[in-house]
C-alpha positions as CSV (number, residue, x, y, z in Angstrom):
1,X,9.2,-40.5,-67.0
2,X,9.3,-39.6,-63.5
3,X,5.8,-38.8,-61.2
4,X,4.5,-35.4,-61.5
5,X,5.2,-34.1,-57.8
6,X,2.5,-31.2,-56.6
7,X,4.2,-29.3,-53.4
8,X,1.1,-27.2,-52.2
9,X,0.1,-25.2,-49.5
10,X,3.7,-23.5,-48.5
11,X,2.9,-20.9,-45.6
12,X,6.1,-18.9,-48.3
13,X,6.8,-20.0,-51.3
14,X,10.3,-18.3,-51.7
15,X,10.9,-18.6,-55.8
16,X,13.6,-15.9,-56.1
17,X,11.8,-15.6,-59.5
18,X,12.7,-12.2,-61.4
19,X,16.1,-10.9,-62.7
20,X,18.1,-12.7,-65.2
21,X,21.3,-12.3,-63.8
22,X,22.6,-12.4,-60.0
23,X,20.9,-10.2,-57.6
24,X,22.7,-6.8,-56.9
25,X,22.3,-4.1,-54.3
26,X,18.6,-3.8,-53.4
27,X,17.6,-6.7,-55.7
28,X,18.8,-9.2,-52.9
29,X,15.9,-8.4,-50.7
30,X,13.4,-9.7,-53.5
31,X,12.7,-13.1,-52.6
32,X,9.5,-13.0,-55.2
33,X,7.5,-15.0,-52.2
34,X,4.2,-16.5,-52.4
35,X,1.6,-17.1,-50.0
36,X,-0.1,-20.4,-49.5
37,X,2.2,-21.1,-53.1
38,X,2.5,-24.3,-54.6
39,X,5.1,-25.6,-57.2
40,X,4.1,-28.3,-60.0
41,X,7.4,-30.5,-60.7
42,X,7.0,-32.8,-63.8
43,X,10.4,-35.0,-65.2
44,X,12.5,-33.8,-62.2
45,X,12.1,-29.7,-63.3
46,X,9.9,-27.1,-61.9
47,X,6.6,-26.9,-64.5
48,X,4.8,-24.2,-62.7
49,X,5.2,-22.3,-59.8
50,X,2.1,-20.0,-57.9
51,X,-0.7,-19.6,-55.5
52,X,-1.5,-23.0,-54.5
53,X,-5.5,-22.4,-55.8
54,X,-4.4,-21.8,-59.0
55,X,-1.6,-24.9,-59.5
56,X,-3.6,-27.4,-58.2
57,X,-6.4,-26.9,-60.1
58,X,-4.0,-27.0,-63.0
59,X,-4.5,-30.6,-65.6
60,X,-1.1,-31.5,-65.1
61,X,-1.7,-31.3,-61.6
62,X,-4.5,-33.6,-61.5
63,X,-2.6,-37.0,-61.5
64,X,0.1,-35.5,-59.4
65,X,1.6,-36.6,-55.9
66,X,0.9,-34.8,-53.4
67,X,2.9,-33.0,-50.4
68,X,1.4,-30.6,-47.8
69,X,3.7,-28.1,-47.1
70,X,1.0,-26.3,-45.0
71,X,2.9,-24.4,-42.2
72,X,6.4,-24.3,-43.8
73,X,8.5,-22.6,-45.3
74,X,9.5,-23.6,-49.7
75,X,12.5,-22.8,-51.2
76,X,15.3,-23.4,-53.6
77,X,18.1,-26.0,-52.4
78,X,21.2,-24.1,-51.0
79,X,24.1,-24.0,-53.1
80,X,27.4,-24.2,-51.1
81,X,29.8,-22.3,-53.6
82,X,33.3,-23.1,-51.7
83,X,34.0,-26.7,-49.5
84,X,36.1,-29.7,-49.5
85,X,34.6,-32.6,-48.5
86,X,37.9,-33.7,-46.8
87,X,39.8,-32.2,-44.0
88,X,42.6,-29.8,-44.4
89,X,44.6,-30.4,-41.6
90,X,44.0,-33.0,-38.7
91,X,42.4,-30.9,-34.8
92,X,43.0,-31.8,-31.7
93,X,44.0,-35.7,-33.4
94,X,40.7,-35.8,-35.5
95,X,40.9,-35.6,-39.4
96,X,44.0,-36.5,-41.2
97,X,46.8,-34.4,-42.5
98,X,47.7,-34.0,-46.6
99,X,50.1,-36.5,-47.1
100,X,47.9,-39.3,-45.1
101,X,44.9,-38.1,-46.6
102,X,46.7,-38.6,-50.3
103,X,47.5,-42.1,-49.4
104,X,44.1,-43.3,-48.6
105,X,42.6,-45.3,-51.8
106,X,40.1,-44.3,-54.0
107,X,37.3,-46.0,-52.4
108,X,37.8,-44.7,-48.7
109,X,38.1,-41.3,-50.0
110,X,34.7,-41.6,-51.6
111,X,33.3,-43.1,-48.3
112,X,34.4,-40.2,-46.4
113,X,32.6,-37.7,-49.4
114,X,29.9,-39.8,-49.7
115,X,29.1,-39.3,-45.5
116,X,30.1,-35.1,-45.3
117,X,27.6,-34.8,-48.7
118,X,25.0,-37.1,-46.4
119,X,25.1,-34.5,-44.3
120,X,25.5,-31.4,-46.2
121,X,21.8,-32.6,-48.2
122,X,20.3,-33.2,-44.7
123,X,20.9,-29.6,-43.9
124,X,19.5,-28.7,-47.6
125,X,22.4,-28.7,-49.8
126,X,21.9,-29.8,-52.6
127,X,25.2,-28.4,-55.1
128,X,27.9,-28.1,-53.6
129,X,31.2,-26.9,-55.6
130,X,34.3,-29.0,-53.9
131,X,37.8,-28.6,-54.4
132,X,41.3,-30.5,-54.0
133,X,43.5,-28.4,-52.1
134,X,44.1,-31.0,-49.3
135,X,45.8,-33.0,-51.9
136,X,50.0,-33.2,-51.5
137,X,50.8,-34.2,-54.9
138,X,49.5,-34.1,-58.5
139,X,48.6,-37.9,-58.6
140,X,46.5,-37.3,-55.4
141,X,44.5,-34.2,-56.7
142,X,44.1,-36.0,-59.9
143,X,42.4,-39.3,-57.5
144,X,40.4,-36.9,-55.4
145,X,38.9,-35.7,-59.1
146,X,38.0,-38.9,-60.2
147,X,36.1,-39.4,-56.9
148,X,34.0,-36.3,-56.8
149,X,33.3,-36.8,-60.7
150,X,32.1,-40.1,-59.7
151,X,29.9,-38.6,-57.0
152,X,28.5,-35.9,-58.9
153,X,24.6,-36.5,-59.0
154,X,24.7,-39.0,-56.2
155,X,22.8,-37.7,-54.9
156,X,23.8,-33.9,-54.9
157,X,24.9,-31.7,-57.6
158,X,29.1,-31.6,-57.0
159,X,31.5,-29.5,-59.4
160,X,35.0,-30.1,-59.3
161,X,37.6,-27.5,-58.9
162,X,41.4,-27.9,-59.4
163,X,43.6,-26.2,-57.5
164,X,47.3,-26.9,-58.6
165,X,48.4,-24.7,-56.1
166,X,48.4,-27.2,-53.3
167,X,51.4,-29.3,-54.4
168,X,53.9,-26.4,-55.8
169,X,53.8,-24.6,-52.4
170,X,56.0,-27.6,-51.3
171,X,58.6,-26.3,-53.8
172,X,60.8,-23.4,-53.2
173,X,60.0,-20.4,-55.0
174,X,62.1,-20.1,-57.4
175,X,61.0,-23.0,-58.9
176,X,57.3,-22.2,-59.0
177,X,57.2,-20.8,-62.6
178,X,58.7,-24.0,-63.7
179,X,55.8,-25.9,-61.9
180,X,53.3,-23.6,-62.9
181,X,54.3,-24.6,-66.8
182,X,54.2,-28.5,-65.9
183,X,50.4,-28.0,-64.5
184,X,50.0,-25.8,-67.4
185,X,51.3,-28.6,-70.1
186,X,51.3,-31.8,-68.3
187,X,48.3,-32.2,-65.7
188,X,45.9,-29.7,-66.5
189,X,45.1,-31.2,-70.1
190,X,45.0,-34.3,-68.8
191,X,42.0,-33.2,-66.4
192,X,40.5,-31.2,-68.6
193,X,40.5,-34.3,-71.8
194,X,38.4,-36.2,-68.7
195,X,36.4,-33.3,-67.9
196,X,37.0,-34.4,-64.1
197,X,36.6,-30.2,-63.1
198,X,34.4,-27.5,-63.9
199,X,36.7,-25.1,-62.5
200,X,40.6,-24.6,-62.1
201,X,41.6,-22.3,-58.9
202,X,44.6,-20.2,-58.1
203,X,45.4,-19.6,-54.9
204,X,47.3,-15.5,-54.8
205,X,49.1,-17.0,-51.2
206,X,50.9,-19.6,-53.5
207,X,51.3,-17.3,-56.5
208,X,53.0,-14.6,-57.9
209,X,51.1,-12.3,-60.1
210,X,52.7,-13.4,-63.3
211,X,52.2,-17.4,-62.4
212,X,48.8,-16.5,-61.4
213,X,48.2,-15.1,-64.7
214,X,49.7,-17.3,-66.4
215,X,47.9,-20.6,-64.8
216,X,44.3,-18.3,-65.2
217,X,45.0,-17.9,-68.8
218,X,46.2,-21.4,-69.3
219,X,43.0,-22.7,-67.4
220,X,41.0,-20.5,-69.7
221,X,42.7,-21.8,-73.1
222,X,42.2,-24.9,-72.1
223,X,38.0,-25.0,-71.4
224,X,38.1,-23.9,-67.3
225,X,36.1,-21.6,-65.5
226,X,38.1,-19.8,-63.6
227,X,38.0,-18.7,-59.9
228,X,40.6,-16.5,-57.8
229,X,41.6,-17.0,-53.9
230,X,42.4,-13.4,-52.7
231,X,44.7,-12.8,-50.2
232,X,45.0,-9.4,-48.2
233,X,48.2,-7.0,-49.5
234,X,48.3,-8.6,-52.8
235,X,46.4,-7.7,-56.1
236,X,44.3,-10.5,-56.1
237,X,40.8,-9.1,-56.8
238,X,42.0,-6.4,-59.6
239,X,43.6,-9.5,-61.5
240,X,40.4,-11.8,-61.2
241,X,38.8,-9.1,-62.9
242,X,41.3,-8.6,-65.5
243,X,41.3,-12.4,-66.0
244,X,37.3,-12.4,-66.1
245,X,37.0,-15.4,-63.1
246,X,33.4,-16.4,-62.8
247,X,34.1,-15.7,-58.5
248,X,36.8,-14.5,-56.3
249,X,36.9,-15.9,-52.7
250,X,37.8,-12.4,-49.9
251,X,40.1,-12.8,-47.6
252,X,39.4,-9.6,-46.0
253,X,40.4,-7.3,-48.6
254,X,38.5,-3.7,-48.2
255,X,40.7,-1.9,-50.9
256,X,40.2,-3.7,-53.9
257,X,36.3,-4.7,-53.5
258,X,34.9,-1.5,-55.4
259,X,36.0,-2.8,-59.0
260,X,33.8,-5.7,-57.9
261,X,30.5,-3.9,-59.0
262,X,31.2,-2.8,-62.5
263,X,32.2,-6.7,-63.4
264,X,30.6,-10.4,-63.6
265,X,32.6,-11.7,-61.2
266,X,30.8,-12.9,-58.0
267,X,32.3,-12.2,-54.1
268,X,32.6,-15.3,-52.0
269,X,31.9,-14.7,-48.6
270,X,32.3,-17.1,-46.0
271,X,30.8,-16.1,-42.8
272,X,31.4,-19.1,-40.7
273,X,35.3,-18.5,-41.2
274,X,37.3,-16.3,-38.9
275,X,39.1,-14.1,-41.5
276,X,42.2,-12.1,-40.6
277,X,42.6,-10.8,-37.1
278,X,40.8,-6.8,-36.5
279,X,39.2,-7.2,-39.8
280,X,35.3,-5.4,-39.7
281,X,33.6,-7.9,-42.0
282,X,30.0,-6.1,-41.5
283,X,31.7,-3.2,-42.9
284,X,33.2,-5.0,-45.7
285,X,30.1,-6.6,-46.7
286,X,27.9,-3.8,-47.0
287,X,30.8,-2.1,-49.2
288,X,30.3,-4.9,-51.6
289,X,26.5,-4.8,-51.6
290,X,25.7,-0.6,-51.3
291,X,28.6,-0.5,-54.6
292,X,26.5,-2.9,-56.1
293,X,28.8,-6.3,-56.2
294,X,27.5,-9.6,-56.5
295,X,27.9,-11.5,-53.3
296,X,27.8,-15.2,-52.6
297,X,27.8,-17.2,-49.9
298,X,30.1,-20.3,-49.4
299,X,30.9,-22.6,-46.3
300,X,34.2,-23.1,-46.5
301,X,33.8,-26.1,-45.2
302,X,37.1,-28.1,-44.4
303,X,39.2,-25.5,-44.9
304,X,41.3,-24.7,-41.9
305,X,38.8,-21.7,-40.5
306,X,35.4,-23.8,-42.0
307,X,34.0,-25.8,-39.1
308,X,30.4,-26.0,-40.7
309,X,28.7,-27.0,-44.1
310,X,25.1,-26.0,-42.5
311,X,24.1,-23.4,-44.9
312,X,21.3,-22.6,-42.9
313,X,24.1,-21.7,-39.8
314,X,26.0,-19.9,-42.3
315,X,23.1,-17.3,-43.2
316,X,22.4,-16.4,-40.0
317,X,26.6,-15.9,-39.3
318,X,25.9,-13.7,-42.1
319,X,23.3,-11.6,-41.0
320,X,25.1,-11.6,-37.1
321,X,28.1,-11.5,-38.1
322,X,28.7,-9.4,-41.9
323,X,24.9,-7.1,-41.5
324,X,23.2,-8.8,-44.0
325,X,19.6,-8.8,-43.8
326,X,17.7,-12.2,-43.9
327,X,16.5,-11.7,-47.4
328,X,20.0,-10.7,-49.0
329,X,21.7,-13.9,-47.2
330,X,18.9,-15.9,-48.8
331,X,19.6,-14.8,-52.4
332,X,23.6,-14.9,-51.9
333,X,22.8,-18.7,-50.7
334,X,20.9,-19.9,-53.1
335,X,20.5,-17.8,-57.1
336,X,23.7,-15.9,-56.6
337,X,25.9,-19.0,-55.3
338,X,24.2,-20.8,-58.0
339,X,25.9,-18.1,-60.5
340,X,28.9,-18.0,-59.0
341,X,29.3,-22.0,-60.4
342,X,27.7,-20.9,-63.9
343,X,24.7,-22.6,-62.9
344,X,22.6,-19.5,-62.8
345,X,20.3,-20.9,-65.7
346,X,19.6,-24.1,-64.1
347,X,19.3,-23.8,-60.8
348,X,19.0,-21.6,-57.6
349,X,15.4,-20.2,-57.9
350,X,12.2,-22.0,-58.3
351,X,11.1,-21.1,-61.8
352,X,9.9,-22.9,-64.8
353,X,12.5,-24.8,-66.7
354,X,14.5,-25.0,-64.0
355,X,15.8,-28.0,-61.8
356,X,13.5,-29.1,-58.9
357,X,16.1,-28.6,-56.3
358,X,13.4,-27.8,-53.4
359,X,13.6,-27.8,-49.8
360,X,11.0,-27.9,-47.4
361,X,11.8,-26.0,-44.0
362,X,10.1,-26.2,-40.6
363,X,9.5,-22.6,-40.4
364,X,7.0,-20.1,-40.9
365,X,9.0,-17.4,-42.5
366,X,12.3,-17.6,-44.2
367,X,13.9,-15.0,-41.5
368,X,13.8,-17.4,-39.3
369,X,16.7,-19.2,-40.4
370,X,18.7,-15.6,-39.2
371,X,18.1,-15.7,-35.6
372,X,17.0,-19.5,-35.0
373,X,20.3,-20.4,-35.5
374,X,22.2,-24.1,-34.7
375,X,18.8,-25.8,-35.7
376,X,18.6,-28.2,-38.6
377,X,15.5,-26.8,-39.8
378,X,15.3,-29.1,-43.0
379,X,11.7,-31.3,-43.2
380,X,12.6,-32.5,-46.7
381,X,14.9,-32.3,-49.4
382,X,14.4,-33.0,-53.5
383,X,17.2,-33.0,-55.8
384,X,16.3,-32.3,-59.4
385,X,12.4,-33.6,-58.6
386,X,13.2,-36.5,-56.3
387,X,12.9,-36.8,-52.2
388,X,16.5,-37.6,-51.6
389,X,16.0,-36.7,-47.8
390,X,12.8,-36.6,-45.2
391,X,12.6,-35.6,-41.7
392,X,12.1,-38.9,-39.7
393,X,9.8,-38.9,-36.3
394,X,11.3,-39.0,-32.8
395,X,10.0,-42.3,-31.0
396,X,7.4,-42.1,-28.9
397,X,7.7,-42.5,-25.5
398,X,5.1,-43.1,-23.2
399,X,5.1,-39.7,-21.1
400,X,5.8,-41.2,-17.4
């Protein structure tokens, strides 16, 4: 059994407490804060959340450890819905390419993970949902699978997702609905037997419609949650509806977004990404949010256009960049990202029953992550009850 933790004293306790679901239209802007709030976490889960006076004076609180959160700022773990934890493509001679990357054994692959998750829980990560699409053949993805199933938990939260997409794009054309039935019959069983995803991911710039349906409803058959890449001037976001995904990543698409908020299916939006030349992603956003979509927010992170896995730089780009307002980018970071990987009732908000996946930020109030921006922010991080990371002190010099 695992020491009952007592965080007390939070300047804002931000619990996202409330709605069952994901937040929607003017629900993103209740955070449910607390002042001077406190959260009681027994066997790594949240046991009580409220006004510090009340909490501590609790009985299961009386044996707890404490830690002072006086001044700062307490909130759920961010939940980075979208990010590989390996390059794409190699920059200016940094990173490596597919093929080389695909080489690499097992055991360097999880060393160079192990050191971008490092960083992603020092910025106050802690699930991250990671995918293979660096991979250049089927062996490769199925190796980079067995290394973030390995990882998962280690300390972060890290879902797999499979995205076969990566080696038939190689292949002309005309063969891709012959490869799409060899994923469908030959590798996708065999991940899904190992249970080495949580998700299966078609890409609509690799794809035609039919093989896109036809991999989605494979995935589905065979146990996958499903999740859609759109891609401007194609039907990508009508058919991730049609197909039920869990999320569908925008690339810039305006016309398609309204069917968004009459389904389950979550928008990824990556603000630290370029996106398409002229496209007017403030306008875009607030489409999604004012017709009542559910909006996430993702990194991108190793993708070719994702320089960043700082969450906390990736809700202010947000609220610069797409017109969010401090409040909604909190909720689309955290509860809603946290339904987008069908983790909604486990994690993402810091209610009873829930995982203790807490940060601690060096703030006073959470809109300061919007405008004090390239900061790590983090003071400490706990992953399902325990301190996996604490702000160390500077060494002291001796002021000459």
């Amino acid at each position: 059994m695992k020491e009952p933790i007592l965080i007390r004293g939070a300047r804002q306790l931000v619990t996202l407490c409330g709605l069952a679901g994901p937040r929607r239209g003017a629900a993103l802007n209740d955070l449910a804060i607390i002042p001077d709030g406190a959260i009681l976490i027994r066997d790594g889960c949240i046991d009580q959340a409220g006004p510090t006076r009340r909490v501590e004076n609790l009985r299961a609180a009386r044996n707890a450890r404490e830690i002072n959160a006086a001044g700062r700022v307490v909130m759920p773990g961010f939940v980075d819905a979208r990010a590989q934890l390996w390059p794409m493509k190699a920059r200016q001679g940094s990173g490596r390419g597919p093929a080389e990357l695909s080489a690499l054994p097992g055991r360097l692959l999880a060393a160079r993970a192990r050191n971008v998750l490092a960083g992603m829980a020092r910025h106050g990560t802690t699930t991250v949902c990671a995918v293979t699409s660096a991979a250049s053949d089927h062996a490769a993805e199925l190796k980079m699978l067995r290394v973030l199933a390995r990882l998962d938990g280690r300390p972060l939260g890290v879902s797999g997702a499979y995205v076969g997409s990566s080696s038939v794009q190689s292949e002309p054309r005309s063969d891709r609905a012959a490869q799409i039935e060899s994923l469908c019959t030959e590798v996708m069983p065999v991940i899904a037997r190992r249970k080495l995803a949580r998700f299966a991911v078609a890409d609509c710039g690799a794809f035609e419609p039919p093989d896109i349906r036809r991999f989605l409803a494979c995935a589905r058959h065979l146990g996958f949650r499903l999740r859609v890449w759109a891609r401007a001037g194609l039907s990508c976001v009508s058919l991730a509806l049609e197909m039920e995904a869990a999320s569908v990543a925008l690339d810039g698409i305006e016309e398609e977004i309204s069917g968004l908020a009459k389904s389950r299916t979550i928008a990824l939006l990556q603000p630290a990404s370029g996106g398409p030349p002229g496209l007017d992603r403030r306008s875009a956003a607030r489409t999604l949010i004012e017709s009542g979509a559910a909006i996430a927010l993702a990194s991108g992170f190793g993708f070719e256009d994702g320089p960043t896995y700082n969450m906390q730089m990736v809700i202010s780009l947000a609220c610069s960049e797409m017109g969010l307002s401090p409040a909604e980018a909190v909720s689309a970071a955290t509860i809603n990202a946290a339904h987008a990987l069908a983790y909604g009732e486990e994690l993402g908000s810091l209610e009873p029953g829930k995982r203790a996946d807490v940060i601690m930020l060096n703030v006073e109030d959470y809109r300061d992550l919007s405008h004090l921006f390239g900061i790590n922010h983090v003071h400490m991080v706990l992953k399902n009850g325990e301190v996996i990371y604490q702000e160390g002190e500077v060494t002291h010099w001796d002021g000459k």
